[in-house]
N, C-alpha and C positions, 0 to 999 in steps of 0.2 A: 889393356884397351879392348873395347867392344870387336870381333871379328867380324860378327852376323852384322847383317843390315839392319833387322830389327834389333840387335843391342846398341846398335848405333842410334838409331832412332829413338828409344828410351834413354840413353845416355843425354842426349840434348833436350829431350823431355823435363825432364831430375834437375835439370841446369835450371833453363827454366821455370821449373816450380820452385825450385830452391830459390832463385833470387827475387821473386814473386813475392813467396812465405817472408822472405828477409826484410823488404818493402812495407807488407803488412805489419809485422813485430816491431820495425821501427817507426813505424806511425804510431801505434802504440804508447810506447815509451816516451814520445816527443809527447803526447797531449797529457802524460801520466808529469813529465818533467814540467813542464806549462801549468800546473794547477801547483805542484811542489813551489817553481819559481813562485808565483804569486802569493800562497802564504807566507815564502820567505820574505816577501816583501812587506806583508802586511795591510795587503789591498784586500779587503770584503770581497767589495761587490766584483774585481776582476777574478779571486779566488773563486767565488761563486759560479759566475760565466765559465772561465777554466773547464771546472768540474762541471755542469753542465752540459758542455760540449766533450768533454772526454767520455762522461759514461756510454751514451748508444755507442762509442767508437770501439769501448770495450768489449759492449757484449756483440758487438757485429765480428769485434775477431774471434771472440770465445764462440760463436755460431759458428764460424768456419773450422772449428777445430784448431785455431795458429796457436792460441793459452788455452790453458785446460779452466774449467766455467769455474771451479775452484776457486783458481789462481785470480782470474776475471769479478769472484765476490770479495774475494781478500782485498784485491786492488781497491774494488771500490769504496770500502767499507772501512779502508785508511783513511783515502783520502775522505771520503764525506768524516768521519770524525777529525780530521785536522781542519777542515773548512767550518766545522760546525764550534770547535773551541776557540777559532781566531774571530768567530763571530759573536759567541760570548764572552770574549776577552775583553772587547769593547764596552 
């Protein structure tokens, strides 16, 4: 455990951040989950919306550093080809 003041004070800092960064990553994944749901269902135009609204969400975490921007093009670039095949599945 922290002795110093200031290691105490960074201690609850780190807490903090950490459950902050947690918050952010799981927002994430919810709007990443929300566009998967919806091809799973076979809705276009909510697939569409989904993905839409999840990309800026992406790249605002990949700007904060929470996904590495990598991670943030791979994501996207599933889901827009799974959106873009259940649209020409039709």
């Amino acid at each position: 455990m922290a002795n110093t003041k200031q290691a105490k004070k960074r201690a609850i800092q780190a807490d903090k951040r950490r459950d902050h960064n947690a918050s952010l990553r799981s927002t994430v994944r919810t709007y990443i989950k929300k566009v998967v749901l919806a091809i799973e269902s076979g809705n276009k135009e909510a697939a569409k919306a989904a993905f839409t609204a999840a990309v800026p969400v992406i790249d605002r975490i990949a700007d904060k550093d929470q996904i590495h921007k990598n991670k943030a093009a791979r994501d996207k670039s599933r889901l827009a080809t799974k959106v873009k095949a259940l649209a020409l599945a039709a």
